[in-house]
C-alpha positions, 0 to 999 in steps of 0.5 A: 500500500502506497502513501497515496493509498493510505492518504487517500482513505484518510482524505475519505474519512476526513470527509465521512467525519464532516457528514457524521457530524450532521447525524442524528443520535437517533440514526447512529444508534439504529447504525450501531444496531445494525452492527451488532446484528451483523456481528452475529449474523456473520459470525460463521464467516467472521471465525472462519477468518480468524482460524485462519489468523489463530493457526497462523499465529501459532505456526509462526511460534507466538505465546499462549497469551498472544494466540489468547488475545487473538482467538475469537469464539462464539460467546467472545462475538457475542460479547463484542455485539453486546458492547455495541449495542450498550453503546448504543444505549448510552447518551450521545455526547456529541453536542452536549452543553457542559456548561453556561454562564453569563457575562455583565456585558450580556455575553452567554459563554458556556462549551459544547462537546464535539467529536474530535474528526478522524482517529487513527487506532494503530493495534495488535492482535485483538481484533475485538478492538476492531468492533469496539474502536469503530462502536464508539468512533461511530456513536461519538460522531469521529471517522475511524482508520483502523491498523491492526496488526498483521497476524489479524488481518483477515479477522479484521477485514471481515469484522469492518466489511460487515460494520461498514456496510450496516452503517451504509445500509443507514445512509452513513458514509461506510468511509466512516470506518476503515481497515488499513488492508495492509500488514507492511509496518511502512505504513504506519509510519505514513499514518503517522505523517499524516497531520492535517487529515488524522487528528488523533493516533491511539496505539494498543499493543506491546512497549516497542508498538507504543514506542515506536508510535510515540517517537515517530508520531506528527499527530497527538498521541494517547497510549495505552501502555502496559499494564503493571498492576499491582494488590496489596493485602491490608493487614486488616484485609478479610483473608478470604475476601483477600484471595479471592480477589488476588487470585481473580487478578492473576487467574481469571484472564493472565493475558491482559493488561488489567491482570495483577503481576504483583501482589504485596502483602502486609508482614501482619498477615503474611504468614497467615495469608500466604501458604495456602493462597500460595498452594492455591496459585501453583495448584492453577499452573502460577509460577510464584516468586518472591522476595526473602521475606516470601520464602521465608514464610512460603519456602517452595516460593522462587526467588524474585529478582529486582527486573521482576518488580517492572515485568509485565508477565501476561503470563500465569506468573506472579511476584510477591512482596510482604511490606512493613506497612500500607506507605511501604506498599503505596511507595512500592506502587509509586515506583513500579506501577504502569499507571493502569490499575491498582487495588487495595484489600482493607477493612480499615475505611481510612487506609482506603480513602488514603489509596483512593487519594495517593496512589497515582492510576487511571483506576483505583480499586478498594476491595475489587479485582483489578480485572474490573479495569474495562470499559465494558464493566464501567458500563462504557459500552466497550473502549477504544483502550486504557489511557495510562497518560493524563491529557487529555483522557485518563483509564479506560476511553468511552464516548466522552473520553473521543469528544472534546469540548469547544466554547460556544457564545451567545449574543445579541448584538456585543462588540468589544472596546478594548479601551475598557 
């Protein structure tokens, strides 16, 4: 695929943006419908590509955790249909009036919300992001250039084929929604080139992707970066509550970024927590390693190396620290933490306002698994991915997080004197 190529889709969607802001939420929504019944009605279709993608991925020697994130199935498809059609439930917020005041001069200033234009999504190997991103670009009236990652490509074309034409099939322009058709990494860098016609790069994936997005971007750039999530267990943690919550973060799903890598316990409880979540962990497949203080109270625990409390394993593998106290385990958190997810496990209500206030994260949790950290489960809809920065949107990306806010002013007649 050419530059031309790549300009020419983006010229395209620049122009379906320009139209998509005239939709009535009305017609979106029934767009959004659409969707979701074409994702069910051609899911036969739809997995027959993606086993193509799936026996490929694992020819070529990819990680269980890769193939994972890939691999559809019936009730993953229907998942993604239910996600749009949540959105499609939700309000539009596109023309939304946040607020309005009035000036002595007579002036009313307030700000409107309105969608951003056209958004690049540059990804790996999830093509649920393919439903998701175009789901919520769709309802928050914002084109979408879609990049996924080669090993899902024919899982990706034949998701938008089926998106594009139930929103042509609602008199929305089908340019609204594009699949780059091409694996060759040259042309990301042309997207990337593109300011002027994209005006917003979202990439999802591993470091080298957001790396490399970030370095190499013309464009404003949001990342979803990894995710090293952390759980500390409160000396005044209820035990049970405790593992079950730990071991829902590391088992339930290892795979994904709001799965827990560490999990710190208080020195209090340590010895009365651990051997038996431990036992439970290993007796899942986890492989556990741990600080001295870990083996001393678990033996059979592996030792953990400094590189440990910085790696993201999304994998059955897990690090444990005990800590002397609740700032030991939030200090731990301030330097090892991706800013993604982090949760405490606590009776003692002021530690947990104390976590909720200090620990710097898109979601904080307070007795709840990390797993949470999802659009979908915050009743988003779905999510065009987990910002782990702080401008201009934080956590998990809905349909607010895809609009911006413009100043609107009425008057009857004012002029400035800038004598005054």
């Amino acid at each position: 695929m050419s530059a031309c190529d790549i300009r020419a889709l983006a010229r395209a969607a620049q122009a379906a943006a320009r139209e998509l802001v005239r939709a009535g939420g009305e017609q979106k929504d029934r767009a959004l419908q659409a969707m979701a019944a074409g994702l069910v009605e051609s899911r036969t279709r739809i997995l027959e590509e993606n086993a193509k993608d799936v026996a490929a991925a694992r020819a070529a020697g990819q990680t269980a955790a890769f193939v994972d994130r890939l691999t559809l199935t019936e009730v993953r498809i229907d998942g993604m249909a239910r996600g749009v059609r949540q959105i499609a439930d939700l309000p539009d917020p596109v023309g939304a009036i946040t607020g309005m005041w009035r000036r002595p001069n007579g002036l009313e200033v307030g700000r409107m919300r309105v969608p951003l234009g056209v958004i690049g999504i540059i990804y790996e190997s999830r093509p649920n992001v393919t439903a998701d991103a175009a789901a919520l670009c769709l309802k928050s009236g914002n084109a979408v250039l879609l990049r996924g990652g080669s090993e899902a490509l024919r899982t990706n074309r034949a998701i938008a084929d089926v998106l594009s034409t139930a929103v042509a099939s609602l008199g929305l322009p089908a340019a609204s929604l594009a699949v780059v058709p091409s694996a060759d990494r040259a042309v990301v860098k042309e997207m990337l080139a593109l300011h002027g016609l994209i005006d917003l790069i979202i990439p999802r994936g591993g470091e080298g992707l957001i790396r490399a997005v970030r370095e190499g971007s013309q464009i404003p750039v949001i990342a979803h970066d990894k995710g090293l999530c952390h759980t500390y267990v409160d000396d005044s943690a209820p035990l049970a509550m405790a593992a079950e919550i730990a071991y829902n973060a590391k088992v339930e799903r290892p795979g994904v970024c709001n799965a827990m890598e560490t999990l710190l316990v208080h020195t209090g409880i340590a010895a009365a927590f651990l051997p038996a979540f431990v036992t439970r962990l290993q007796a899942a497949g986890v492989e556990v390693r741990g600080c001295p203080r870990t083996q001393h109270v678990v033996p059979e625990v592996g030792p953990a190396s400094e590189a440990d409390w910085d790696t993201e394993y999304l994998a059955l593998t897990l690090s444990i620290r005990i800590v002397d106290s609740f700032d030991e385990a939030v200090a731990h958190i301030a330097r090892h933490g991706s800013g993604l997810a982090e949760a405490i496990v606590t009776s003692d209500h002021g530690r947990a306002m104390r976590f909720l206030r200090e620990v710097d994260a898109g979601a904080v949790f307070v007795n709840a698994s990390t797993r949470f950290t999802d659009g979908y489960e915050f009743g988003m809809g779905a999510e065009m991915g987990i910002s782990t920065q702080k401008l201009h949107a934080r956590g998990p990306m809905g349909l607010t997080e895809l609009t911006c806010e413009k100043f609107i002013v009425l008057g009857n007649g004012q002029t400035r004197d800038s004598r005054k």
